[in-house]
Backbone as JSON, one array per atom type, in Angstrom:
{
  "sequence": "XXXXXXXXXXXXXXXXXXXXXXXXXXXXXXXXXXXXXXXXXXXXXXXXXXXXXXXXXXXXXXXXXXXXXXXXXXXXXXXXXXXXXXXXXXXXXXXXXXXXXXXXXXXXXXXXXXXXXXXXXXXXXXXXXXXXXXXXXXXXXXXXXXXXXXXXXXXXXXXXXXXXXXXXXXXXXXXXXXXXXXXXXXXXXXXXXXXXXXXXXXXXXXX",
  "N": [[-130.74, -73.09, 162.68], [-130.5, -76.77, 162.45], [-131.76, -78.99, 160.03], [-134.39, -81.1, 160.77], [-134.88, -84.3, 159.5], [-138.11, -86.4, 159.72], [-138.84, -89.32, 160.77], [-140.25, -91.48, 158.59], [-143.17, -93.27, 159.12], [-144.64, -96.73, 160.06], [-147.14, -96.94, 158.87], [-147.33, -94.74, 157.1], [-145.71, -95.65, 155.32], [-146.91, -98.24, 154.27], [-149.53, -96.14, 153.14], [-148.43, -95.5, 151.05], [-147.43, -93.3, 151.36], [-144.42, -91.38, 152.29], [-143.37, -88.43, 153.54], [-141.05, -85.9, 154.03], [-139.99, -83.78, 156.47], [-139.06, -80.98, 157.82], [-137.73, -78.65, 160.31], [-137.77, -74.89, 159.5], [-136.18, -72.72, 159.85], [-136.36, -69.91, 159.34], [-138.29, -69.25, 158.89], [-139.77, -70.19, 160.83], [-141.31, -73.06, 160.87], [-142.57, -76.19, 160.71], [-142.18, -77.48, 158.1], [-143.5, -79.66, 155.58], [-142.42, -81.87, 152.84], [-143.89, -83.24, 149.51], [-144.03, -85.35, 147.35], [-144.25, -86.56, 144.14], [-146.93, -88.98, 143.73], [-147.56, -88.77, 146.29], [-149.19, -88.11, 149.83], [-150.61, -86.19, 153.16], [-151.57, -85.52, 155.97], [-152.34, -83.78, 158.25], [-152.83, -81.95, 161.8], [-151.62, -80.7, 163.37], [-150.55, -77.21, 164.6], [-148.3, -75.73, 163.65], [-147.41, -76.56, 161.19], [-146.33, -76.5, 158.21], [-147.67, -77.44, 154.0], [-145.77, -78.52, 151.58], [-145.34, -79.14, 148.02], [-144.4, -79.78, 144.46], [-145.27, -78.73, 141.19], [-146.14, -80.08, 138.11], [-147.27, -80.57, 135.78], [-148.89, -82.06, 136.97], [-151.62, -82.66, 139.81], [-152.66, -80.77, 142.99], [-154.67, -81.28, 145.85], [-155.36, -79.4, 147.91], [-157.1, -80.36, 150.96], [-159.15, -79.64, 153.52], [-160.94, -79.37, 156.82], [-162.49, -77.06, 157.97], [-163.29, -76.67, 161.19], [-163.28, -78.9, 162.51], [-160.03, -78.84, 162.14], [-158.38, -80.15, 160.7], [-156.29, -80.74, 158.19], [-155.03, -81.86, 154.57], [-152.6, -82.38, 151.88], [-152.5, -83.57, 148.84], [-150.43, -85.33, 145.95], [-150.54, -86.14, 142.36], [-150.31, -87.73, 139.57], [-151.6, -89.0, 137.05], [-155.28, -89.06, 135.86], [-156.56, -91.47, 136.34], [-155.87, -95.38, 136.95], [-155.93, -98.49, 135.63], [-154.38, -100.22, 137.71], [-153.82, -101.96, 140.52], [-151.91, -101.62, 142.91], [-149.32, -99.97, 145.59], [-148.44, -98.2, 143.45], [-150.53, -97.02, 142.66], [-151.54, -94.5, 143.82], [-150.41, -92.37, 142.66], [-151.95, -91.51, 140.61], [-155.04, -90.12, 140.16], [-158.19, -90.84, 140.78], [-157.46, -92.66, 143.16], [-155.45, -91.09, 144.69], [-156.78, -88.76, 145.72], [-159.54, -90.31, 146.75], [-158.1, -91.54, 149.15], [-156.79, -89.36, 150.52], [-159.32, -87.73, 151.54], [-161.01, -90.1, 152.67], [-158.83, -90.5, 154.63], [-158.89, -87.54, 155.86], [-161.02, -88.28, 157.16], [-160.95, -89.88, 158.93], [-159.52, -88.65, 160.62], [-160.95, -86.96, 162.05], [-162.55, -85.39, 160.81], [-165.88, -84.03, 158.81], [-167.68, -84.82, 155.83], [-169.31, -83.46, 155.03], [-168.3, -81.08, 155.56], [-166.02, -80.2, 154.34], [-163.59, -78.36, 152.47], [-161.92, -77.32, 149.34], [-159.1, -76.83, 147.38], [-157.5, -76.43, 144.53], [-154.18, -77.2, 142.95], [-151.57, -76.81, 140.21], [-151.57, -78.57, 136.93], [-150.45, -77.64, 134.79], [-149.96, -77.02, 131.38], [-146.73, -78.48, 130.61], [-145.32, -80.6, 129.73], [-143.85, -81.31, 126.63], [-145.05, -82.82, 123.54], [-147.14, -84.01, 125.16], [-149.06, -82.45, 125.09], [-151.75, -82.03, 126.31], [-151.85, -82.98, 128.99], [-151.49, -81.76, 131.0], [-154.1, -80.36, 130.98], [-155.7, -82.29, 131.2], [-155.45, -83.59, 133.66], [-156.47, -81.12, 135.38], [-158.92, -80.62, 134.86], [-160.18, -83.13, 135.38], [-159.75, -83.11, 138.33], [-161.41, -81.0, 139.02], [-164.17, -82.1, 138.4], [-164.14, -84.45, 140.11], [-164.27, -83.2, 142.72], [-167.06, -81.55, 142.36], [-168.12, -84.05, 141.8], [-168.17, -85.34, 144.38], [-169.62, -83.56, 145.83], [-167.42, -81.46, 147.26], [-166.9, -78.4, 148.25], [-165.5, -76.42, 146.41], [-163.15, -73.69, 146.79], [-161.06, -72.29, 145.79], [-157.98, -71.7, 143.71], [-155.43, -72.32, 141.44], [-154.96, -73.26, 138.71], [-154.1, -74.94, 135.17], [-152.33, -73.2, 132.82], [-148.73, -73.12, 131.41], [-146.62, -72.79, 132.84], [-144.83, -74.23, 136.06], [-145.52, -74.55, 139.15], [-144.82, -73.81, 142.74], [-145.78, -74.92, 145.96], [-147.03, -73.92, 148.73], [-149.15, -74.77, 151.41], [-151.11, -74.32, 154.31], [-152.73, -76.07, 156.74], [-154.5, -75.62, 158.51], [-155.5, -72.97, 158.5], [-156.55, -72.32, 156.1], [-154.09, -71.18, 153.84], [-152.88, -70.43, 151.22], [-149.94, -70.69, 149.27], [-148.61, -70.18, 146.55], [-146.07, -70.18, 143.89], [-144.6, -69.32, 140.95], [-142.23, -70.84, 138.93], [-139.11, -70.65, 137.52], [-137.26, -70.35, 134.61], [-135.53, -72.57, 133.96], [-135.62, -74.45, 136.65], [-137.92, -75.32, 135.74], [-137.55, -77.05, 133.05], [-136.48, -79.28, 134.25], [-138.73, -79.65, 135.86], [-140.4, -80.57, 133.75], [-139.29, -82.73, 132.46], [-138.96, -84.78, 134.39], [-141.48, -85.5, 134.84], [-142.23, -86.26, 132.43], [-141.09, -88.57, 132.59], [-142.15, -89.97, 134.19], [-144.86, -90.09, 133.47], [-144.31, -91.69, 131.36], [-143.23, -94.47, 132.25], [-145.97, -94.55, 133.59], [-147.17, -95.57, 131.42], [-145.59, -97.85, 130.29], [-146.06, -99.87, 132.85], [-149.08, -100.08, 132.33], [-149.07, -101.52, 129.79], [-147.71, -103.86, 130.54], [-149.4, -104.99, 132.24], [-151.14, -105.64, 130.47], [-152.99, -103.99, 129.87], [-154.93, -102.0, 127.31], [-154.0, -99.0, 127.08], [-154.46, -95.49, 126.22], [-152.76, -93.05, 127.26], [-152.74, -89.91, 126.94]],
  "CA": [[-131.06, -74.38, 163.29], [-130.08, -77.62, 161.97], [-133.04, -79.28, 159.96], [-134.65, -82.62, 161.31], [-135.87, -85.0, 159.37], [-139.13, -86.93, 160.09], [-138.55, -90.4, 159.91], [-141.57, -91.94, 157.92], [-143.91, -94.46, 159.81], [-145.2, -97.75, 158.42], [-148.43, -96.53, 158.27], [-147.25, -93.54, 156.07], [-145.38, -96.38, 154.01], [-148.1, -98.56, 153.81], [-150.17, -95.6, 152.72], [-147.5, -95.21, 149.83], [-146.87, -91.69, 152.14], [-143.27, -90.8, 152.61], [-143.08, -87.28, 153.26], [-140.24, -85.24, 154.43], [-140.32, -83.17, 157.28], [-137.78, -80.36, 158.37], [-138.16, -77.39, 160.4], [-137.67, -74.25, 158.78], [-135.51, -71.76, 160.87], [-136.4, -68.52, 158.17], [-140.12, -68.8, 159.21], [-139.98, -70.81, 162.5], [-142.46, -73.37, 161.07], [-141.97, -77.33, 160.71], [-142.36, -77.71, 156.33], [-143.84, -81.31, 155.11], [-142.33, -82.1, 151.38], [-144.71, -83.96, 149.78], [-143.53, -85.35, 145.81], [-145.5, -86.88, 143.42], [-147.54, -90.39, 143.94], [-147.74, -88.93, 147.98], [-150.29, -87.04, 150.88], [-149.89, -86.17, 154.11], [-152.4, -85.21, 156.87], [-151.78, -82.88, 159.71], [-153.87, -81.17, 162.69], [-150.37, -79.77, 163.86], [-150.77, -75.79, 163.99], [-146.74, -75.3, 163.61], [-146.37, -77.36, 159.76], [-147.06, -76.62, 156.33], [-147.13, -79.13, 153.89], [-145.2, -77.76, 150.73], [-144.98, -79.61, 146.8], [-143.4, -78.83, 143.31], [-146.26, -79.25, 140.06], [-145.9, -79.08, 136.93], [-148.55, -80.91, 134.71], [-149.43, -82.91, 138.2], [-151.94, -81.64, 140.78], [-152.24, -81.2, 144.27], [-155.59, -81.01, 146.2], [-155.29, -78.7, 149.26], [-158.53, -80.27, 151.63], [-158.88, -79.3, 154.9], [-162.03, -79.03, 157.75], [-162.27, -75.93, 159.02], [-163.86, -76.92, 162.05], [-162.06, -79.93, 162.84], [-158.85, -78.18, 162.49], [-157.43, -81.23, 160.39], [-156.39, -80.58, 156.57], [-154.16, -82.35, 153.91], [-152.67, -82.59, 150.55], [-152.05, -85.37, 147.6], [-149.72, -84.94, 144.61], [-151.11, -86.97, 141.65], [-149.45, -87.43, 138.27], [-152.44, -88.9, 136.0], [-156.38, -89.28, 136.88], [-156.57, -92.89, 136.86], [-155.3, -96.19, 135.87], [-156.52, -99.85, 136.52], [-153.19, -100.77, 138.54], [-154.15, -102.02, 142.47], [-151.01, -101.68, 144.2], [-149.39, -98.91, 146.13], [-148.48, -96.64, 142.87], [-151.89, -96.06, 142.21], [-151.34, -93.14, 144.59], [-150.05, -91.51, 141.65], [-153.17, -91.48, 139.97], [-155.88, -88.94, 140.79], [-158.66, -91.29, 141.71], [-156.74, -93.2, 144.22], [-154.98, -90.27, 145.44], [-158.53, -87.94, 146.23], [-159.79, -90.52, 147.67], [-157.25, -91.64, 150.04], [-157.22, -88.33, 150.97], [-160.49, -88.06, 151.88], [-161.08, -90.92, 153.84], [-157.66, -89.9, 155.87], [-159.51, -86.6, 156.61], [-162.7, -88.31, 157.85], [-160.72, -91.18, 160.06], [-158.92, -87.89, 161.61], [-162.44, -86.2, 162.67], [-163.14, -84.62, 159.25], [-167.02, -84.3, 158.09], [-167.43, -84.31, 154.84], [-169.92, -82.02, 154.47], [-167.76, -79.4, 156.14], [-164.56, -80.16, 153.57], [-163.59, -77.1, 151.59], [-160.86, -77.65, 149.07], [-158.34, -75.84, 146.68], [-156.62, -77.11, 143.54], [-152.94, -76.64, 141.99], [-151.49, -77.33, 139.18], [-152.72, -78.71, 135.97], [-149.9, -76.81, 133.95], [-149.33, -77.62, 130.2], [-145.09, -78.51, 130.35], [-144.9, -81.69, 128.89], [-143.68, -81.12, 125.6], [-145.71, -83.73, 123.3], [-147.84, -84.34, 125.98], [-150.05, -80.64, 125.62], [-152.76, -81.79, 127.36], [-151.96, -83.97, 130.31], [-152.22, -80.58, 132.89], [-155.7, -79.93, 131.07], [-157.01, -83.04, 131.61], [-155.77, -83.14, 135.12], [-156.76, -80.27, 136.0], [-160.62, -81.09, 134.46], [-160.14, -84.72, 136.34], [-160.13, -82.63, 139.86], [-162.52, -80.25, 139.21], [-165.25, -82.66, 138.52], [-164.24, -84.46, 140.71], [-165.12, -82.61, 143.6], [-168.3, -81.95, 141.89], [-169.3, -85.43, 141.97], [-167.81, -86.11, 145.35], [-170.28, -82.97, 146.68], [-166.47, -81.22, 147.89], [-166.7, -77.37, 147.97], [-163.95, -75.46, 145.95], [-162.26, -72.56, 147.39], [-160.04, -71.44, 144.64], [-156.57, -72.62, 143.58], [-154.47, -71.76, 140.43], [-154.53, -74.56, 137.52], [-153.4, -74.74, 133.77], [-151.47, -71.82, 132.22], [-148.11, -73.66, 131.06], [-145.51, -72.56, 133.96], [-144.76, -74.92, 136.83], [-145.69, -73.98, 140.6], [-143.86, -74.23, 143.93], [-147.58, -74.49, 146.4], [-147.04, -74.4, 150.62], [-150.49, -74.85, 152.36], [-151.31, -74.12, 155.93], [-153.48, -76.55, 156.66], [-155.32, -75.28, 159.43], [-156.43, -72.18, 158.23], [-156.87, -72.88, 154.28], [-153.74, -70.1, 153.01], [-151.98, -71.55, 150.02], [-149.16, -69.77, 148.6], [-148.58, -70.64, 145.06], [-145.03, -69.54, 143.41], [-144.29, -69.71, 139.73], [-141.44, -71.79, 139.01], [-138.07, -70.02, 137.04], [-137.13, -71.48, 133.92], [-134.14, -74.07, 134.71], [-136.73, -75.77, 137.36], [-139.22, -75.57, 134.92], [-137.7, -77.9, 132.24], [-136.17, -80.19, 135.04], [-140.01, -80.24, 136.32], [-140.9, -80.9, 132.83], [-138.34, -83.78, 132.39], [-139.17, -85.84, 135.88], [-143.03, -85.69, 134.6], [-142.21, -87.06, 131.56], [-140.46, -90.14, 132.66], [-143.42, -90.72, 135.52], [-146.17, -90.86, 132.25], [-143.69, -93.16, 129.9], [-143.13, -95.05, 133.28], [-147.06, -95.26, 134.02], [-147.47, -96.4, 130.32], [-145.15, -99.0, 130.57], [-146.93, -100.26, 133.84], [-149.99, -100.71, 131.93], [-148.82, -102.69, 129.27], [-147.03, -105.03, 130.84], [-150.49, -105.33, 133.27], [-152.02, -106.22, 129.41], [-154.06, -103.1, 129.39], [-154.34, -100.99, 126.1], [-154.6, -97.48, 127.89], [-153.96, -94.54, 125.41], [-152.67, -92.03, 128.32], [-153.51, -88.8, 126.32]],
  "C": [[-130.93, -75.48, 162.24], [-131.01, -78.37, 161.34], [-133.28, -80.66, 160.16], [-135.2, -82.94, 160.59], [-136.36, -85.98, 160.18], [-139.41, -88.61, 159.67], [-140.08, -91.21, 159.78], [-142.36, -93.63, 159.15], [-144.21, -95.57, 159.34], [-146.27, -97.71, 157.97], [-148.1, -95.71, 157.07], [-146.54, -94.92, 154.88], [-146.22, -97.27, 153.04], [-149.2, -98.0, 152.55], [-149.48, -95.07, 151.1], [-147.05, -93.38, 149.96], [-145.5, -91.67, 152.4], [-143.03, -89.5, 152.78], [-141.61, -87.2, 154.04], [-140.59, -84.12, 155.49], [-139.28, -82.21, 157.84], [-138.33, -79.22, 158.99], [-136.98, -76.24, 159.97], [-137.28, -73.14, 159.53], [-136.24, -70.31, 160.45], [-137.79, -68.05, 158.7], [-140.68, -69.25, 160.21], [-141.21, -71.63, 162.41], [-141.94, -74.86, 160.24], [-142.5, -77.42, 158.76], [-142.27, -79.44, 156.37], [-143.38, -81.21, 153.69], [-142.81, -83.12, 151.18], [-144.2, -84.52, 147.48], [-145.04, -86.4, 145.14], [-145.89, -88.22, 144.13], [-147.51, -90.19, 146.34], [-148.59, -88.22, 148.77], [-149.26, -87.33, 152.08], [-151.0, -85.01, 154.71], [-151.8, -84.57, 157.86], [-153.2, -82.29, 160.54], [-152.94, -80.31, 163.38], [-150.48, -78.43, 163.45], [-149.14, -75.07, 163.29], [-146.18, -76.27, 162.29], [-147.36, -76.68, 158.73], [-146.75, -77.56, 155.14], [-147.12, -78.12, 152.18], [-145.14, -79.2, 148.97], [-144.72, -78.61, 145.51], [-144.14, -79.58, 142.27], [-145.83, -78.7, 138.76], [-147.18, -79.38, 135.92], [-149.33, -81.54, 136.51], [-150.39, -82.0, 139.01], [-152.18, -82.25, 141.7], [-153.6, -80.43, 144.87], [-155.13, -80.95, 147.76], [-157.11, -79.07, 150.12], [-158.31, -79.87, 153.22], [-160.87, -79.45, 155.46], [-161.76, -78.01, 158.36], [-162.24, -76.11, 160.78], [-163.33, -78.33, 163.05], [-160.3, -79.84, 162.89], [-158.04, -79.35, 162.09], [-157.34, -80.56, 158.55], [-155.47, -81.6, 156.04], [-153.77, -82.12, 152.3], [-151.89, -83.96, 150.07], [-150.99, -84.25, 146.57], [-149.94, -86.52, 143.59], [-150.37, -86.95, 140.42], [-150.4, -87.57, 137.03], [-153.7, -88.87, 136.86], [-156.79, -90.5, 136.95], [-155.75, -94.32, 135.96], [-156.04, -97.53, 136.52], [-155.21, -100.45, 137.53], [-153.94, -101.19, 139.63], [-152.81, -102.09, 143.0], [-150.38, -100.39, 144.58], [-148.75, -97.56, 145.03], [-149.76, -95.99, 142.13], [-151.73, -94.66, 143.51], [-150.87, -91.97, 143.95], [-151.15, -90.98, 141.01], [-154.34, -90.77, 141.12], [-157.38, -89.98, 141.48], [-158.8, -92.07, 142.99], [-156.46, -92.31, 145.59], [-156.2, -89.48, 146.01], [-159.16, -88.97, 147.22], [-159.45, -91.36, 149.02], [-157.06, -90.51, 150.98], [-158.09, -87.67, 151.72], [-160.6, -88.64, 153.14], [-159.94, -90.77, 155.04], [-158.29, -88.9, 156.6], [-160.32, -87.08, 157.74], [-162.07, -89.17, 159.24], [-160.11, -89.59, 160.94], [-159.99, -86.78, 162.55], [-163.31, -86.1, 161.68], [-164.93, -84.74, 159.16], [-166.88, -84.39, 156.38], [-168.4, -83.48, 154.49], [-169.64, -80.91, 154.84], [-166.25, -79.09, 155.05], [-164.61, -79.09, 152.66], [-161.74, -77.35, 150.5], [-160.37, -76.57, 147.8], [-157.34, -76.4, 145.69], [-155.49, -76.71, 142.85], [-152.7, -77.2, 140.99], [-151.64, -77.57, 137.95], [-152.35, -78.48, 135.05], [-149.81, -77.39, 132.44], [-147.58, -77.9, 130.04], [-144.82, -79.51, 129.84], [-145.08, -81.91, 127.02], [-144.03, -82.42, 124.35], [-146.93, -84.34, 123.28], [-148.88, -83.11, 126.34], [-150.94, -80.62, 126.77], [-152.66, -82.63, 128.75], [-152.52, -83.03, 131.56], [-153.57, -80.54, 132.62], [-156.31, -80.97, 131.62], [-156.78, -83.94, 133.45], [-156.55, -81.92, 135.83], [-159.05, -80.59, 135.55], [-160.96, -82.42, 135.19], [-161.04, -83.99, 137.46], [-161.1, -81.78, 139.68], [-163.75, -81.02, 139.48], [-165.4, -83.63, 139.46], [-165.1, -84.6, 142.25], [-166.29, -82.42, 143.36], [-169.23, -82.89, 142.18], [-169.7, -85.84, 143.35], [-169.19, -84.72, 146.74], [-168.86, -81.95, 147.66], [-166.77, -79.72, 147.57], [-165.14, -77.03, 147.23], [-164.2, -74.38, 145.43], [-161.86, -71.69, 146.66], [-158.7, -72.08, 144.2], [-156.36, -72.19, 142.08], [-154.0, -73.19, 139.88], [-154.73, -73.96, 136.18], [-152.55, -73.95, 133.7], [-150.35, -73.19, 131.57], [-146.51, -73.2, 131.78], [-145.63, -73.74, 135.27], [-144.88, -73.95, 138.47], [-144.91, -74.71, 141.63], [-145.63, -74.25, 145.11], [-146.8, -74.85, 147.78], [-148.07, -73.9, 150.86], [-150.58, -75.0, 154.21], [-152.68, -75.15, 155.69], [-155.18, -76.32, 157.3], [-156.25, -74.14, 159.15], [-156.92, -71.59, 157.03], [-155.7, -72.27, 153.17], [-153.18, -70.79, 152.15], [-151.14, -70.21, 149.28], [-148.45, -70.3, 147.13], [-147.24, -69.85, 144.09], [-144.41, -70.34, 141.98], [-142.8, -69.93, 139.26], [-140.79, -70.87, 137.75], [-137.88, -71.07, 135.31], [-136.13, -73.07, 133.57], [-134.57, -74.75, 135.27], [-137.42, -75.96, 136.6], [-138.81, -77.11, 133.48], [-136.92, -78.85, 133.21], [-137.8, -80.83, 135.34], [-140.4, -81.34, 135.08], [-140.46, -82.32, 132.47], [-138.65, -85.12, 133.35], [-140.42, -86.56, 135.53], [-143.06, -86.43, 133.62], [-141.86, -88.37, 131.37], [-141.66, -90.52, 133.03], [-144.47, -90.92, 134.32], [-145.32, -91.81, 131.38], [-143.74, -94.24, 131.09], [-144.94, -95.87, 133.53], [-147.91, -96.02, 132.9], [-147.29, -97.87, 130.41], [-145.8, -100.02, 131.59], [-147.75, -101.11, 132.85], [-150.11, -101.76, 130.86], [-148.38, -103.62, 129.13], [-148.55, -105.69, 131.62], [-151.41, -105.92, 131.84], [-153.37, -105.23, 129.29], [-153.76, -102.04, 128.58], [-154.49, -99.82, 126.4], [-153.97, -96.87, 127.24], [-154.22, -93.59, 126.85], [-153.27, -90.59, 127.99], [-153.57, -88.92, 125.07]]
}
């Protein structure tokens, strides 16, 4: 079958959301691609919503009970920016996220969530996955968010497709040819979110 894309809404643009949307003949199930600085909400039982991490992570939330879930893909955990590429950034992205859940039924004291990512690949840059991956943990913590389980640090890049509906996350460790491409893309997006800030006149040592 021929794959359709999903042409983006202006809400989703607005939301600095673009995903991708195709269905997936192999497994008979509609796949959301979701890249960095983006989310993407579903209650649809027939999609999974699929991204590609390497230092970046990606918070799998869902409601059981509400039968709504979503994920983000984040690149750092915050920056002072206000306009729509703070979506890149982990406190933006979480709680955009979030509040999407809750406007779609969501409680939040029923949210159960699951973290990817976090990897060490940015050569220079050792710790950017750690201190993503320590960002989201606490996080949730603060925010009162249960977590599930999920597969962060090490220094390999992940492939992650999440069912939203009924929490499964499949997590696939990335070859090495994607891996320094991953590594490469990530590295522009932090010289990139440097630059940002010092043109904005803020002295932000990234790591």
């Amino acid at each position: 079958m021929k794959a359709r894309a999903r042409k983006a809404t202006q809400e989703d643009i607005e939301a600095g959301c673009v995903p991708r949307r195709y269905f997936n003949a192999q497994d008979n199930i509609w796949h959301v691609q979701i890249t960095q600085g983006e989310m993407y909400i579903t209650s649809e039982p027939n999609e999974l919503i699929t991204t590609v991490l390497g230092s970046c992570i990606a918070a799998c939330i869902r409601d059981p009970a509400a039968r709504v879930g979503g994920m983000n893909h984040f690149l750092l955990p915050d920056s002072s920016e206000r306009d729509l590429a703070t979506m890149r950034y982990g406190a933006n992205a979480m709680e955009l996220l979030i509040n999407g859940l809750l406007k779609r039924g969501a409680l939040r004291s029923r949210l159960e969530a699951k973290l990817f990512g976090g990897a060490n690949v940015i050569a220079g840059l050792s710790m950017v996955g750690s201190r993503n991956a320590e960002f989201a943990e606490e996080y949730l913590q603060r925010e009162g968010i249960r977590l599930m389980g999920g597969d962060l640090r090490g220094d390999m890049p992940r492939r992650i497709q999440f069912w939203p509906l009924t929490g499964r996350v499949r997590a696939l460790t990335i070859g090495n040819a994607a891996s320094v491409k991953v590594s490469e893309m990530e590295l522009f997006s932090v010289a990139q979110a440097k630059r940002r800030d010092q043109r904005a006149g803020n002295d932000v040592e990234l790591f």
